[in-house]
C-alpha positions as MATLAB code, in Angstrom:
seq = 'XXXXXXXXXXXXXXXXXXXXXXXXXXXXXXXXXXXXXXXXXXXXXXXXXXXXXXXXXXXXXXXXXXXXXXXXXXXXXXXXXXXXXXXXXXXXXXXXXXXXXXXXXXXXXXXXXXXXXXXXXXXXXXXXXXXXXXXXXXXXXXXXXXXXXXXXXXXXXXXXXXXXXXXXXXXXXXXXXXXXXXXXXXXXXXXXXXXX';
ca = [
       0.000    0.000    0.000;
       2.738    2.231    0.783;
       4.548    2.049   -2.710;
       0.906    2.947   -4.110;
       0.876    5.827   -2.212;
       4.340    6.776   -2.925;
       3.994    6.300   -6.339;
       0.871    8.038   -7.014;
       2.361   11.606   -5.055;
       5.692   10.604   -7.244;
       2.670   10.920  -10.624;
       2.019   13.889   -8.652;
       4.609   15.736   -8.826;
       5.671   15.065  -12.340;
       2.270   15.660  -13.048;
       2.296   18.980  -11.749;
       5.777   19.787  -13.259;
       4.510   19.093  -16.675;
       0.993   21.289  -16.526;
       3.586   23.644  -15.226;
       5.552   23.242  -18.882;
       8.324   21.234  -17.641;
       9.606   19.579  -20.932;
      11.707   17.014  -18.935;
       8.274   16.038  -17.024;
       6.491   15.392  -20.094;
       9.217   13.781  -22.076;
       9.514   11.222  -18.082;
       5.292   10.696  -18.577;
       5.959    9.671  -22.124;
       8.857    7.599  -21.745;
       7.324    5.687  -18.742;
       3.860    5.412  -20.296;
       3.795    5.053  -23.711;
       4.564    1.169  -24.228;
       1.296    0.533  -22.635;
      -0.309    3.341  -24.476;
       1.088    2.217  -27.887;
      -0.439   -0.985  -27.569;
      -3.726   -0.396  -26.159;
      -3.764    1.695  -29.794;
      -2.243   -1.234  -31.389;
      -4.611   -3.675  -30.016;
      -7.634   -1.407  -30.552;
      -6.743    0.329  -33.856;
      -5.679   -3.180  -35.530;
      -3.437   -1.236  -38.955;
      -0.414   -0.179  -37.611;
       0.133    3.048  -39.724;
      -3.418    4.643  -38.039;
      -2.407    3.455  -34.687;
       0.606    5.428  -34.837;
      -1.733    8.222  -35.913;
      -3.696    7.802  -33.487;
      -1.523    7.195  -30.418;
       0.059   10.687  -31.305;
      -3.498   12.112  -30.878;
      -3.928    9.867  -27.814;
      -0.481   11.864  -26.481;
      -1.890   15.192  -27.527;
      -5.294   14.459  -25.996;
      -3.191   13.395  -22.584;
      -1.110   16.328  -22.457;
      -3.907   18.475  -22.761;
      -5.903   16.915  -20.336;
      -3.259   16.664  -17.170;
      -4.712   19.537  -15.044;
      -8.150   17.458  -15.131;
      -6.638   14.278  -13.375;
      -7.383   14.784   -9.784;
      -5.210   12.214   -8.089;
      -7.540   10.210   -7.055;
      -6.616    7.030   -9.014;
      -3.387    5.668  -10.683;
      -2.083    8.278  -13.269;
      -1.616    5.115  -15.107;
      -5.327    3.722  -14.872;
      -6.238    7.505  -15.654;
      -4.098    7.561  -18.787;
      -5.302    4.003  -20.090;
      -8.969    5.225  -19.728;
      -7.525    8.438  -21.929;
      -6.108    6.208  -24.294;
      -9.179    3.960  -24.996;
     -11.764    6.809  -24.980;
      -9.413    8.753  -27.632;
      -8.966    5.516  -30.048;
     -12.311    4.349  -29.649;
     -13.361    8.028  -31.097;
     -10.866    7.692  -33.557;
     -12.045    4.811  -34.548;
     -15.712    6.317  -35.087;
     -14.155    8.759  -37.256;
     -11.875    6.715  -39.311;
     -15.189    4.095  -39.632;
     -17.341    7.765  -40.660;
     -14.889    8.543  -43.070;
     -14.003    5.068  -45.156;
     -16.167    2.317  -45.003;
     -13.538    0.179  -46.591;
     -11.726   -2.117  -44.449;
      -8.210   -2.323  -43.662;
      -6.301   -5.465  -45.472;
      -4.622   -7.679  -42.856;
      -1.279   -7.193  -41.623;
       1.147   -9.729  -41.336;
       3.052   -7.643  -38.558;
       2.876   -8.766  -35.018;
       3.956   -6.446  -32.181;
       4.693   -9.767  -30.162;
       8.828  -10.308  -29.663;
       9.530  -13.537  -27.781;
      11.984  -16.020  -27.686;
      10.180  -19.082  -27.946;
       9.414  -19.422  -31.079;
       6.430  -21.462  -30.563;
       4.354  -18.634  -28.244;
       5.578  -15.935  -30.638;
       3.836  -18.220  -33.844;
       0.529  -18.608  -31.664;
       0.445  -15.239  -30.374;
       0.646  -13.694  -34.423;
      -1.669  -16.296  -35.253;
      -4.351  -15.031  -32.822;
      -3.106  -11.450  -33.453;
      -3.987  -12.101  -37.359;
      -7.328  -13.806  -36.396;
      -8.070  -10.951  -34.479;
      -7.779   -8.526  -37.475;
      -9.760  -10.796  -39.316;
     -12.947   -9.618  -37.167;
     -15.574   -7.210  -38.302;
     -14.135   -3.392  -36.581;
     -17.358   -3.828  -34.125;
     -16.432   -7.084  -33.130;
     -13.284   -6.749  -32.924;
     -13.387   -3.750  -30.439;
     -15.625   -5.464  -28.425;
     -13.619   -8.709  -27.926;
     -10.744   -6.672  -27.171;
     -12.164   -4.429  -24.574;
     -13.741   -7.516  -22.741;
     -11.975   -9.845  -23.471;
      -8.134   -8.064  -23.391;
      -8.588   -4.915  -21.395;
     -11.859   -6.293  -18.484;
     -14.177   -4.265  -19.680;
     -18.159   -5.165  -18.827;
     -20.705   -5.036  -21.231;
     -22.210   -2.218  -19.528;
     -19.154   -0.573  -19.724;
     -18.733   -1.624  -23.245;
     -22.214   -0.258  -24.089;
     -21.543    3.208  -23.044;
     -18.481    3.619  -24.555;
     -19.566    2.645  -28.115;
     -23.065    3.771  -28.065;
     -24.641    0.379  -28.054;
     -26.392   -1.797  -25.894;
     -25.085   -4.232  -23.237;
     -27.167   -6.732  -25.574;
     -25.370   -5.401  -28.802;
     -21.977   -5.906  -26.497;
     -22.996   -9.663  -26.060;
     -24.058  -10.287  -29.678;
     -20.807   -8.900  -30.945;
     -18.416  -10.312  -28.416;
     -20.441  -14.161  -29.331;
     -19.865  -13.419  -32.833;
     -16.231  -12.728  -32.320;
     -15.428  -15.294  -29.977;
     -17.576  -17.903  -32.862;
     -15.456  -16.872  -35.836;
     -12.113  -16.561  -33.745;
     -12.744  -20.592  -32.982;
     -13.411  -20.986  -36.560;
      -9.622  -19.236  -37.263;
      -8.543  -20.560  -34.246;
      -9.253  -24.791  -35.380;
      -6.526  -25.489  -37.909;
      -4.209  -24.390  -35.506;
      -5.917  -26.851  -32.358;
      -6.180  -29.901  -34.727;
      -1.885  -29.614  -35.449;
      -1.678  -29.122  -32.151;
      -4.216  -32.305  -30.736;
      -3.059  -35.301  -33.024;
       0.937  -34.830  -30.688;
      -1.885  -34.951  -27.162;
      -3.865  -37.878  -28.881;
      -0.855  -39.704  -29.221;
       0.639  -38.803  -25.740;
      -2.273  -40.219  -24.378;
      -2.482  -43.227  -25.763;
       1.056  -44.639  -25.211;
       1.446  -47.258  -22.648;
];
């Protein structure tokens, strides 16, 4: 409880130093935040050329908004609600403006050493992108970031029923993406099984 405390009057501070126009503040927010930032974006925004976009609105948006956190919560919960709100309205306009949808991209954001996870976890990122924007944004903010459906609802203008819907739709067509890649993996358990 006590490094909570410390760290949110630590946020404080810097906080303060950077409404105050203290460049080094702002550049020590950025550079502590903006992994987690980037990819909530990433995550939400699916092409990576308009997530960069947006993530340097999301920054903009933050830096004009520091004298309205209070304090009260994590600066970093406070700045991942920031981050969300701005990409899901970016999202709204992009979806306003072009009713095209993006092609998939074959980049994955996911660096790890074992080959193996890194192979599933682009092959569920590239599933992912394979949703419809709706439910896409849905699955990811309840199913990746916790959000509830009431939560979910307010946010995108919908109701907690049209929440549901999408996120059974996504989940439905991600185990339809998601069955080549259990039925390599099952014969290897099948067999495990069945030795002596």
């Amino acid at each position: 409880m006590t490094e909570l405390v410390n760290a949110m009057e630590t946020d404080a501070a810097i906080v303060r130093r950077a409404i105050e126009g203290d460049e080094r503040a702002m550049r020590l927010l950025w550079n502590q935040h903006a992994p987690h930032v980037d990819a909530v974006v990433r995550r939400l925004a699916g092409d990576p050329d308009l997530a960069q976009d947006i993530a340097q609105e999301v920054w903009i948006q933050i830096f004009r908004a520091l004298p309205s956190w209070r304090g009260d919560a994590k600066f970093s919960t406070w700045i991942h609600r920031v981050a969300i709100n701005r990409t899901l309205n970016a999202m709204r306009r992009v979806k306003r403006l072009s009713t095209v949808e993006t092609a998939i991209e074959e980049d994955s954001a996911v660096v790890e050493q074992d080959a193996e996870r890194s192979m599933l976890a682009q092959t569920i990122a590239e599933a992912t992108q394979r949703l419809s924007p709706g439910a896409r944004t849905v699955f990811l903010l309840h199913d990746v970031e916790g959000y509830t459906h009431e939560e979910i609802a307010t946010e995108l203008g919908i109701t907690a029923g049209g929440s549901k819907s999408q996120l059974f739709k996504a989940r439905a067509k991600l185990r339809r993406l998601l069955a080549p890649l259990v039925d390599i993996v099952s014969p290897d358990l099948d067999r495990s099984y069945a030795a002596p």
